[in-house]
Structure formats: structure tokens, C-alpha cells
N, C-alpha and C positions, 0 to 999 in steps of 0.2 A: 500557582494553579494552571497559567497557561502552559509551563512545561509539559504538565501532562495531556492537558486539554485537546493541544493542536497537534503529539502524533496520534494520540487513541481516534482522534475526527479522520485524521489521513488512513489511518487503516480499516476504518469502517468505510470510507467510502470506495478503495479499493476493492473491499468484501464486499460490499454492495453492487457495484456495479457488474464485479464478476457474478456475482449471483442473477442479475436485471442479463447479463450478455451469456446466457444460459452456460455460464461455464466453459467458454470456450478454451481455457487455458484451463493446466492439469492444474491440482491441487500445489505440485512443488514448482510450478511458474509462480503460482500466486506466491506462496511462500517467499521465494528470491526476491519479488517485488517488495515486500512486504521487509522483509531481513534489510535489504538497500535503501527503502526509507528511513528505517529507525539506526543504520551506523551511517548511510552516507549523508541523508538528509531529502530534500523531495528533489531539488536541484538536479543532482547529480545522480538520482534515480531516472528520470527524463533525458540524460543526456546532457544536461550543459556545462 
């Protein structure tokens, strides 16, 4: 259950906060961000 639990939480909070930071990135930043969580992991979405 936690496989799906802990990306579906990561992408809602992405969603979320774009939505809280009035959208200030386009829909297809969000996207890329969102794409590079779920193949690279959150790690490597941040840079490290």
C-alpha cells in the first residue's frame, strides 16, 4: 500500500502548492516536475 501511498502524497503536494503559489509555473513545468518524480524518484527530482 505504501507504494502507492507515498508517490500519489508527492504529487498532490506538488499540486497543491502550485495551486497555494497562484500558479506561477505553466501547467507543462508542473507536468516535468511531476513526470521526474514518478521515473526518477524525489531525490533526483531536487537535484541530488
Amino acid at each position: 500500500m505504501n507504494v502507492i501511498l507515498g508517490p500519489t502524497s508527492a504529487h498532490l503536494g506538488v499540486i497543491q502548492q502550485w495551486l497555494d503559489s497562484d500558479m506561477k509555473q505553466t501547467p507543462y513545468e508542473i507536468s516535468l516536475i511531476l513526470f521526474n518524480l514518478t521515473v526518477q524518484g524525489p531525490r533526483s527530482s531536487i537535484g541530488l
